[in-house]
Kinemage of the C-alpha trace (Angstrom):
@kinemage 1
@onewidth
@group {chain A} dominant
@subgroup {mainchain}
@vectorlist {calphas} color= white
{ca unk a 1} P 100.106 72.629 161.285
{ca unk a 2} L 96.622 71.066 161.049
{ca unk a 3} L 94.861 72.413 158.062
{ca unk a 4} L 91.554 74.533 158.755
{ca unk a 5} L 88.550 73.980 156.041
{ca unk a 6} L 89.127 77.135 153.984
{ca unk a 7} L 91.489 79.978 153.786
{ca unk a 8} L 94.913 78.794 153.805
{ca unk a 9} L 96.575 77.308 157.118
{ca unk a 10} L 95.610 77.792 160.697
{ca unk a 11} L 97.405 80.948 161.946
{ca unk a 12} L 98.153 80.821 165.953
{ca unk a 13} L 99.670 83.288 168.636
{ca unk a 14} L 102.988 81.644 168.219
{ca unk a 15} L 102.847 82.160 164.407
{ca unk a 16} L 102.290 85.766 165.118
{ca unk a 17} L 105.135 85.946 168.280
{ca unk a 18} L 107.336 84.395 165.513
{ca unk a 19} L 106.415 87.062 162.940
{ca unk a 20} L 107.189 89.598 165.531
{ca unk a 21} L 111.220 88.262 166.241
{ca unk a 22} L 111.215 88.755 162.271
{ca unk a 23} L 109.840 91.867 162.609
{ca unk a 24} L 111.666 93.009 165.076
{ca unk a 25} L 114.770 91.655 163.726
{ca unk a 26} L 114.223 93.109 159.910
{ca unk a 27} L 113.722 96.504 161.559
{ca unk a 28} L 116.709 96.412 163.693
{ca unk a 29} L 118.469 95.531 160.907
{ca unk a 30} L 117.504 98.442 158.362
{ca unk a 31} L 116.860 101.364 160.785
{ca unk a 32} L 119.819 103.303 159.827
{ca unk a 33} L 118.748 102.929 156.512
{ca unk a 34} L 115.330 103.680 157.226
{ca unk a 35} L 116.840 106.820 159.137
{ca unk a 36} L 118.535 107.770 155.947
{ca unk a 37} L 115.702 108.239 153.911
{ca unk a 38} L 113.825 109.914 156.144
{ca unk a 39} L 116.290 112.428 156.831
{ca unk a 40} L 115.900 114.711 153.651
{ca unk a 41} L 112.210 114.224 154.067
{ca unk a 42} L 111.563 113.801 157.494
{ca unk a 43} L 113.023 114.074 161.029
{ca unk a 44} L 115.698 111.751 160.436
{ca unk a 45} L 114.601 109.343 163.682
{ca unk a 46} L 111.846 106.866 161.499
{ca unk a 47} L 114.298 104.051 161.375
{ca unk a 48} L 115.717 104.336 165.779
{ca unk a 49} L 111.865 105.306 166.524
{ca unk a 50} L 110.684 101.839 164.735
{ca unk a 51} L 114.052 99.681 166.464
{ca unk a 52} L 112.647 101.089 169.773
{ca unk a 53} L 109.431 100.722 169.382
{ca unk a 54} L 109.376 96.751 168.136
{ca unk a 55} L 112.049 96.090 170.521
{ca unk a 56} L 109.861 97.354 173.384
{ca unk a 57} L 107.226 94.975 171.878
{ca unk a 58} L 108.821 91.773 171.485
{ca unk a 59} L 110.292 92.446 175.595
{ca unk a 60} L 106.068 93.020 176.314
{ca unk a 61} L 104.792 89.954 173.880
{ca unk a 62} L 107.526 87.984 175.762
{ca unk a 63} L 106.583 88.918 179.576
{ca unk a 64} L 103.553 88.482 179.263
{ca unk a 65} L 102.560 86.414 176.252
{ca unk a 66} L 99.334 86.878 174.675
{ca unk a 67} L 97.461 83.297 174.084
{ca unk a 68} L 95.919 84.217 170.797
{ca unk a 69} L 96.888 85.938 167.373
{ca unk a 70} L 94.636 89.106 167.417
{ca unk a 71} L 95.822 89.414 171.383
{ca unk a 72} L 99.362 89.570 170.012
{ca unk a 73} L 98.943 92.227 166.986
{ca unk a 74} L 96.859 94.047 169.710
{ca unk a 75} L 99.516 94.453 172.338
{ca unk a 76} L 102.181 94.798 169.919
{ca unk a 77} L 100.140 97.581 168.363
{ca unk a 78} L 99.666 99.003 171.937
{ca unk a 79} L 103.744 99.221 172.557
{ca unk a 80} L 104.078 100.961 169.199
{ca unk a 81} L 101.748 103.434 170.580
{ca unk a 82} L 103.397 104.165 173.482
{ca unk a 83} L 106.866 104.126 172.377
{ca unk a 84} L 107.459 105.079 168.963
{ca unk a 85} L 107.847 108.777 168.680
{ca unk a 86} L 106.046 111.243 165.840
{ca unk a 87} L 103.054 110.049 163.859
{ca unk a 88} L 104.626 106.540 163.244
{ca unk a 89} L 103.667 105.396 166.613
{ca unk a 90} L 99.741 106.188 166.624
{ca unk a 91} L 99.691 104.824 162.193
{ca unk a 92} L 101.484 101.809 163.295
{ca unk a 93} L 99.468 101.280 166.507
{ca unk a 94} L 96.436 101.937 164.567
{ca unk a 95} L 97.366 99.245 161.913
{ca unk a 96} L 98.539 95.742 164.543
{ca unk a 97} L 95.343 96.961 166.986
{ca unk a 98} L 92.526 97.253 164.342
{ca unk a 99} L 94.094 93.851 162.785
{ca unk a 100} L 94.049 92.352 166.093
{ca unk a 101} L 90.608 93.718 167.400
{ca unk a 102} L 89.365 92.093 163.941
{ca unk a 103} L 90.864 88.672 164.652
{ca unk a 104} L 88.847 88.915 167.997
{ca unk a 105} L 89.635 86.024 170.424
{ca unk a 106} L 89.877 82.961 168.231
{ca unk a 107} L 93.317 80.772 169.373
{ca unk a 108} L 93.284 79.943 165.428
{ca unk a 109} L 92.752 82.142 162.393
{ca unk a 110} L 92.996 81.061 158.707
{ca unk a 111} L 95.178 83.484 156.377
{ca unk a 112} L 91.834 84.475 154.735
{ca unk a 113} L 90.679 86.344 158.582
{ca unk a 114} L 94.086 87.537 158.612
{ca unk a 115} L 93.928 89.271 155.556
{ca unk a 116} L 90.793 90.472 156.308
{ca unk a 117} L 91.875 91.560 159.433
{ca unk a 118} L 95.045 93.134 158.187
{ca unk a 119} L 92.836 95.161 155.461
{ca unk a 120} L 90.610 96.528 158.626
{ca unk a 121} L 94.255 97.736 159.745
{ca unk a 122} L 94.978 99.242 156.519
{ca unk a 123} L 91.569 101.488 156.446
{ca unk a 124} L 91.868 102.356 159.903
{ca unk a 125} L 95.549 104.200 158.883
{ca unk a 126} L 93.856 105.807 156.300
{ca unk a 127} L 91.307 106.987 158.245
{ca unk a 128} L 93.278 108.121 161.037
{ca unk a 129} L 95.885 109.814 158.637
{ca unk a 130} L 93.569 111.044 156.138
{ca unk a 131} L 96.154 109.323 153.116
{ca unk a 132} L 95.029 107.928 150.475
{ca unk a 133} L 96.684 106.123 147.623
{ca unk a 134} L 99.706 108.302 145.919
{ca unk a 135} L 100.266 110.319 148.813
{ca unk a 136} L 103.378 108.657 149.461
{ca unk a 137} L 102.597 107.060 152.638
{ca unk a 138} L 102.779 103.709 154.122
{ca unk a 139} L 99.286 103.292 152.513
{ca unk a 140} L 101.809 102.804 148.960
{ca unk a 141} L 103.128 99.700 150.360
{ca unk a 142} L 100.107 98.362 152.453
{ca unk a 143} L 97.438 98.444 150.135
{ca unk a 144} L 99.011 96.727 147.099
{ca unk a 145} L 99.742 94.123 149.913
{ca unk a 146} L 96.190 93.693 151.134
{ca unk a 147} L 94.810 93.411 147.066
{ca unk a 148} L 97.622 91.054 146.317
{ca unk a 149} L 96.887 89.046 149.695
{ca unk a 150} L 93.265 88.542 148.842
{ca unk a 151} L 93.834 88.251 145.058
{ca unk a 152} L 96.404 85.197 145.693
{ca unk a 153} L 94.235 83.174 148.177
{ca unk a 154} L 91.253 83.951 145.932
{ca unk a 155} L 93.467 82.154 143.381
{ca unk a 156} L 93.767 79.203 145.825
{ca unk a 157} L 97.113 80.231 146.712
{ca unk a 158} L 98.425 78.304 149.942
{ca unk a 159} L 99.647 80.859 152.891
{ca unk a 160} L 103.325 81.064 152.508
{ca unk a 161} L 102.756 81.712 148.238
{ca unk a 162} L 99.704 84.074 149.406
{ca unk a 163} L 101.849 85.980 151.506
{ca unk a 164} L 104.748 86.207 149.383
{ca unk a 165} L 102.610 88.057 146.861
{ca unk a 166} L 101.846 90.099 149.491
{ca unk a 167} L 105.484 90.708 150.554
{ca unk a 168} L 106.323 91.335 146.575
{ca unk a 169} L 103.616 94.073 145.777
{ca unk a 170} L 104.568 96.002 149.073
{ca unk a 171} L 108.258 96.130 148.339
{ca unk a 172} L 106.992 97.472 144.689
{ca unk a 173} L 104.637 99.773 146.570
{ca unk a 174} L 107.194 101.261 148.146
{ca unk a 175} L 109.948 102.014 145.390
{ca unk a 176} L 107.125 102.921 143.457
{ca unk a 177} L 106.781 106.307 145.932
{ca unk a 178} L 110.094 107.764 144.852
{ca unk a 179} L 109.176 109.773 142.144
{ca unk a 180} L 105.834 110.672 144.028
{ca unk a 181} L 105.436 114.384 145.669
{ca unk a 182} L 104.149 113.725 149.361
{ca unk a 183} L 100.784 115.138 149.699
{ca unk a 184} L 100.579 114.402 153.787
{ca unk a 185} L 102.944 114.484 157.078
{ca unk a 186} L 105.838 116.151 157.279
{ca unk a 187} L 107.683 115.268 153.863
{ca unk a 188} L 104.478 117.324 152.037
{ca unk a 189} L 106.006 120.391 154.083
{ca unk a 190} L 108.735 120.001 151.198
{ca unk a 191} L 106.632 120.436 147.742
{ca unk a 192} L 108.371 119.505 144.797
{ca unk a 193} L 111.370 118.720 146.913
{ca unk a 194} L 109.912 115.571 147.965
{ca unk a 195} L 109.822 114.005 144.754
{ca unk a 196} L 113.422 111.405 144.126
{ca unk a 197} L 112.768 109.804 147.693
{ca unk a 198} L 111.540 106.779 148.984
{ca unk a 199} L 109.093 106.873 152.042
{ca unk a 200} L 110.570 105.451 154.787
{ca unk a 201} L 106.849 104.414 156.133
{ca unk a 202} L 106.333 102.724 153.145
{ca unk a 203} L 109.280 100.949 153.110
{ca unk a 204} L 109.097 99.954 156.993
{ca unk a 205} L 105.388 98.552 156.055
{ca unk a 206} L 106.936 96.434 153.354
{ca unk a 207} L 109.440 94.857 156.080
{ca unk a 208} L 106.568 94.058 158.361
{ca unk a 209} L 104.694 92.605 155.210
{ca unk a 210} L 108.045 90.651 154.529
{ca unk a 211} L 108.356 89.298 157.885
{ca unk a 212} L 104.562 87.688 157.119
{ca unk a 213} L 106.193 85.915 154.286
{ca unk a 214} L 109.338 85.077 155.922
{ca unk a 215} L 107.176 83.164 159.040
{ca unk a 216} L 105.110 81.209 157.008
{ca unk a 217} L 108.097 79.757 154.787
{ca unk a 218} L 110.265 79.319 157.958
{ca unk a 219} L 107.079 76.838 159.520
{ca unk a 220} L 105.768 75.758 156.274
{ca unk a 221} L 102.787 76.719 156.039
Protein backbone atom coordinates (compact mmCIF):
# COMPACT_ATOMS: atom_id res chain seq x y z
CA UNK A 1 0.00 0.00 0.00
CA UNK A 2 1.00 3.57 -0.96
CA UNK A 3 1.24 5.65 2.12
CA UNK A 4 -1.31 8.70 2.40
CA UNK A 5 0.22 12.08 4.10
CA UNK A 6 -1.25 11.62 7.59
CA UNK A 7 -3.24 9.15 9.50
CA UNK A 8 -1.83 5.83 9.14
CA UNK A 9 -2.14 3.81 5.71
CA UNK A 10 -4.57 4.23 2.90
CA UNK A 11 -7.66 2.10 3.73
CA UNK A 12 -9.59 0.81 0.38
CA UNK A 13 -12.89 -1.21 -0.39
CA UNK A 14 -10.88 -4.34 -0.64
CA UNK A 15 -9.30 -3.69 2.81
CA UNK A 16 -12.77 -3.45 4.13
CA UNK A 17 -14.25 -6.72 1.83
CA UNK A 18 -11.21 -8.41 3.49
CA UNK A 19 -12.19 -7.29 7.01
CA UNK A 20 -15.59 -8.57 6.29
CA UNK A 21 -14.35 -12.58 5.32
CA UNK A 22 -12.65 -12.04 8.91
CA UNK A 23 -15.61 -10.91 10.19
CA UNK A 24 -17.65 -13.12 8.91
CA UNK A 25 -15.42 -15.93 9.58
CA UNK A 26 -14.67 -14.93 13.51
CA UNK A 27 -18.45 -14.86 13.93
CA UNK A 28 -19.14 -18.11 12.36
CA UNK A 29 -16.70 -19.41 14.36
CA UNK A 30 -17.91 -18.26 17.98
CA UNK A 31 -21.72 -18.13 17.49
CA UNK A 32 -22.47 -21.03 19.60
CA UNK A 33 -20.53 -19.49 22.07
CA UNK A 34 -21.96 -16.25 21.59
CA UNK A 35 -25.42 -18.19 21.83
CA UNK A 36 -24.31 -19.47 25.15
CA UNK A 37 -23.97 -16.41 26.86
CA UNK A 38 -26.79 -14.97 25.74
CA UNK A 39 -28.96 -17.65 26.75
CA UNK A 40 -29.23 -16.94 30.61
CA UNK A 41 -29.50 -13.33 29.68
CA UNK A 42 -31.05 -13.15 26.53
CA UNK A 43 -32.98 -15.10 23.85
CA UNK A 44 -30.38 -17.53 23.32
CA UNK A 45 -30.23 -16.76 19.21
CA UNK A 46 -27.34 -13.59 19.44
CA UNK A 47 -24.61 -15.84 18.23
CA UNK A 48 -27.01 -17.87 14.83
CA UNK A 49 -28.70 -14.23 14.40
CA UNK A 50 -24.99 -12.61 13.91
CA UNK A 51 -23.68 -16.06 11.59
CA UNK A 52 -26.80 -15.22 9.47
CA UNK A 53 -26.68 -11.96 9.31
CA UNK A 54 -22.70 -11.50 8.19
CA UNK A 55 -23.08 -14.44 6.07
CA UNK A 56 -25.94 -12.76 4.18
CA UNK A 57 -23.47 -9.80 3.91
CA UNK A 58 -20.38 -11.14 2.64
CA UNK A 59 -22.95 -13.21 -0.30
CA UNK A 60 -24.33 -9.17 -0.95
CA UNK A 61 -20.63 -7.39 -0.70
CA UNK A 62 -19.64 -10.25 -3.10
CA UNK A 63 -22.57 -9.90 -5.86
CA UNK A 64 -22.41 -6.84 -6.10
CA UNK A 65 -19.20 -5.32 -4.80
CA UNK A 66 -19.15 -1.93 -3.51
CA UNK A 67 -16.07 0.21 -5.12
CA UNK A 68 -15.29 2.14 -2.01
CA UNK A 69 -14.79 1.56 1.86
CA UNK A 70 -17.74 3.60 3.35
CA UNK A 71 -19.96 1.86 0.31
CA UNK A 72 -18.93 -1.46 1.85
CA UNK A 73 -19.59 -0.77 5.78
CA UNK A 74 -22.82 0.80 4.32
CA UNK A 75 -24.23 -2.22 2.57
CA UNK A 76 -22.90 -4.53 5.01
CA UNK A 77 -24.66 -2.45 7.65
CA UNK A 78 -27.81 -2.57 5.39
CA UNK A 79 -27.82 -6.70 5.35
CA UNK A 80 -27.45 -6.66 9.13
CA UNK A 81 -30.54 -4.69 9.12
CA UNK A 82 -32.50 -6.77 7.23
CA UNK A 83 -31.44 -10.04 8.44
CA UNK A 84 -30.35 -10.20 11.86
CA UNK A 85 -33.25 -10.76 14.14
CA UNK A 86 -34.03 -8.72 17.69
CA UNK A 87 -32.35 -5.41 18.43
CA UNK A 88 -28.89 -6.68 17.18
CA UNK A 89 -29.84 -6.14 13.66
CA UNK A 90 -31.00 -2.31 13.74
CA UNK A 91 -27.50 -1.56 16.69
CA UNK A 92 -25.34 -3.31 14.29
CA UNK A 93 -26.86 -1.74 11.15
CA UNK A 94 -26.75 1.49 12.86
CA UNK A 95 -22.97 1.10 13.69
CA UNK A 96 -21.29 -0.23 9.70
CA UNK A 97 -24.01 2.52 8.04
CA UNK A 98 -23.19 5.65 10.16
CA UNK A 99 -19.32 4.52 9.75
CA UNK A 100 -19.83 4.18 6.17
CA UNK A 101 -22.10 7.32 5.52
CA UNK A 102 -19.05 9.13 7.42
CA UNK A 103 -16.38 7.75 5.10
CA UNK A 104 -18.61 9.25 2.26
CA UNK A 105 -17.38 8.30 -1.27
CA UNK A 106 -13.62 8.54 -1.08
CA UNK A 107 -11.97 5.11 -2.92
CA UNK A 108 -9.18 5.74 -0.08
CA UNK A 109 -9.47 6.57 3.60
CA UNK A 110 -6.57 6.91 6.11
CA UNK A 111 -7.09 4.94 9.56
CA UNK A 112 -7.47 8.42 11.18
CA UNK A 113 -11.22 8.91 8.88
CA UNK A 114 -11.81 5.47 9.80
CA UNK A 115 -11.66 5.96 13.28
CA UNK A 116 -13.45 8.88 13.04
CA UNK A 117 -15.89 7.31 11.11
CA UNK A 118 -16.16 4.27 13.28
CA UNK A 119 -16.68 6.72 16.47
CA UNK A 120 -19.78 8.39 14.37
CA UNK A 121 -20.94 4.56 14.41
CA UNK A 122 -20.39 4.22 17.99
CA UNK A 123 -22.66 7.47 18.97
CA UNK A 124 -25.19 6.64 16.58
CA UNK A 125 -25.73 3.04 18.76
CA UNK A 126 -25.92 4.98 21.64
CA UNK A 127 -28.25 7.16 20.43
CA UNK A 128 -30.44 4.75 18.89
CA UNK A 129 -30.26 2.42 22.04
CA UNK A 130 -30.25 4.99 24.59
CA UNK A 131 -26.88 2.96 26.41
CA UNK A 132 -24.45 4.52 27.76
CA UNK A 133 -21.21 3.39 29.30
CA UNK A 134 -21.76 0.52 32.17
CA UNK A 135 -24.92 -0.56 30.90
CA UNK A 136 -23.48 -3.63 29.73
CA UNK A 137 -23.93 -3.22 26.14
CA UNK A 138 -21.89 -3.41 23.10
CA UNK A 139 -21.12 0.29 23.91
CA UNK A 140 -18.51 -1.68 26.83
CA UNK A 141 -16.49 -3.00 24.09
CA UNK A 142 -16.86 -0.23 21.35
CA UNK A 143 -16.02 2.73 23.10
CA UNK A 144 -12.78 1.70 24.84
CA UNK A 145 -12.00 0.73 21.14
CA UNK A 146 -12.73 4.09 19.58
CA UNK A 147 -10.50 6.05 22.70
CA UNK A 148 -7.78 3.51 22.29
CA UNK A 149 -7.99 3.87 18.31
CA UNK A 150 -7.56 7.60 18.44
CA UNK A 151 -5.23 7.59 21.49
CA UNK A 152 -2.69 5.13 19.52
CA UNK A 153 -2.59 7.04 16.16
CA UNK A 154 -2.42 10.26 18.20
CA UNK A 155 0.72 8.53 19.54
CA UNK A 156 1.93 8.06 15.93
CA UNK A 157 1.01 4.57 16.04
CA UNK A 158 1.07 2.93 12.41
CA UNK A 159 -2.49 1.16 11.44
CA UNK A 160 -2.00 -2.43 12.19
CA UNK A 161 -0.34 -1.30 16.06
CA UNK A 162 -3.32 1.41 16.10
CA UNK A 163 -5.77 -1.11 15.57
CA UNK A 164 -4.47 -3.69 17.72
CA UNK A 165 -4.94 -1.33 20.64
CA UNK A 166 -8.14 -1.06 19.49
CA UNK A 167 -8.77 -4.84 19.25
CA UNK A 168 -7.07 -5.15 22.99
CA UNK A 169 -9.28 -2.52 24.90
CA UNK A 170 -12.53 -4.03 23.28
CA UNK A 171 -11.79 -7.58 24.29
CA UNK A 172 -11.13 -5.89 27.95
CA UNK A 173 -14.35 -3.96 27.43
CA UNK A 174 -16.11 -6.80 27.14
CA UNK A 175 -14.94 -9.17 30.09
CA UNK A 176 -15.02 -6.16 31.95
CA UNK A 177 -19.21 -6.37 31.70
CA UNK A 178 -19.45 -9.57 33.68
CA UNK A 179 -19.81 -8.40 36.95
CA UNK A 180 -21.98 -5.41 35.58
CA UNK A 181 -26.01 -5.46 36.19
CA UNK A 182 -27.58 -4.67 32.63
CA UNK A 183 -29.36 -1.47 32.83
CA UNK A 184 -30.94 -1.80 28.99
CA UNK A 185 -32.47 -4.61 26.50
CA UNK A 186 -33.61 -7.59 27.49
CA UNK A 187 -30.83 -8.88 30.02
CA UNK A 188 -31.98 -5.58 32.38
CA UNK A 189 -35.44 -7.55 32.47
CA UNK A 190 -33.24 -9.82 34.91
CA UNK A 191 -32.03 -7.28 37.85
CA UNK A 192 -29.47 -8.53 39.95
CA UNK A 193 -29.56 -11.75 38.02
CA UNK A 194 -27.67 -10.28 35.31
CA UNK A 195 -24.66 -9.65 37.13
CA UNK A 196 -21.70 -12.97 36.55
CA UNK A 197 -22.34 -12.73 32.65
CA UNK A 198 -20.64 -11.53 29.82
CA UNK A 199 -22.65 -9.54 27.10
CA UNK A 200 -22.74 -11.31 24.17
CA UNK A 201 -23.05 -7.76 22.16
CA UNK A 202 -20.11 -6.73 23.69
CA UNK A 203 -18.23 -9.54 23.01
CA UNK A 204 -19.49 -9.85 19.21
CA UNK A 205 -18.28 -5.97 18.91
CA UNK A 206 -14.87 -7.00 20.15
CA UNK A 207 -14.69 -9.76 17.24
CA UNK A 208 -15.59 -7.20 14.65
CA UNK A 209 -12.93 -4.82 16.32
CA UNK A 210 -10.52 -7.93 16.12
CA UNK A 211 -11.13 -8.63 12.61
CA UNK A 212 -9.85 -4.68 12.05
CA UNK A 213 -6.65 -5.79 13.59
CA UNK A 214 -6.43 -9.08 12.05
CA UNK A 215 -6.75 -7.27 8.21
CA UNK A 216 -4.29 -4.84 8.67
CA UNK A 217 -1.52 -7.39 10.00
CA UNK A 218 -2.57 -9.96 7.30
CA UNK A 219 -1.72 -6.88 4.37
CA UNK A 220 0.75 -5.07 6.38
CA UNK A 221 -0.30 -2.15 6.84
Amino acid sequence: MNALPEGGSPIDAAFVRRWLDAATTAVDREAAALTQLDSPIGDADHGTNMRRGFVAARTAVEQEPPDTPGGVLVAVGRQLISTVGGASGPLYGTLLRRAGKALGDEPAVTTAQLADALRAGVEGVGQLGGAAPGDKTMLDALIPAVDALAKALDAGSGTADALAAAATAAGEGAEATTPMRARKGRASYLGERSIGHQDPGATSSALLVTAFADTAREVGA
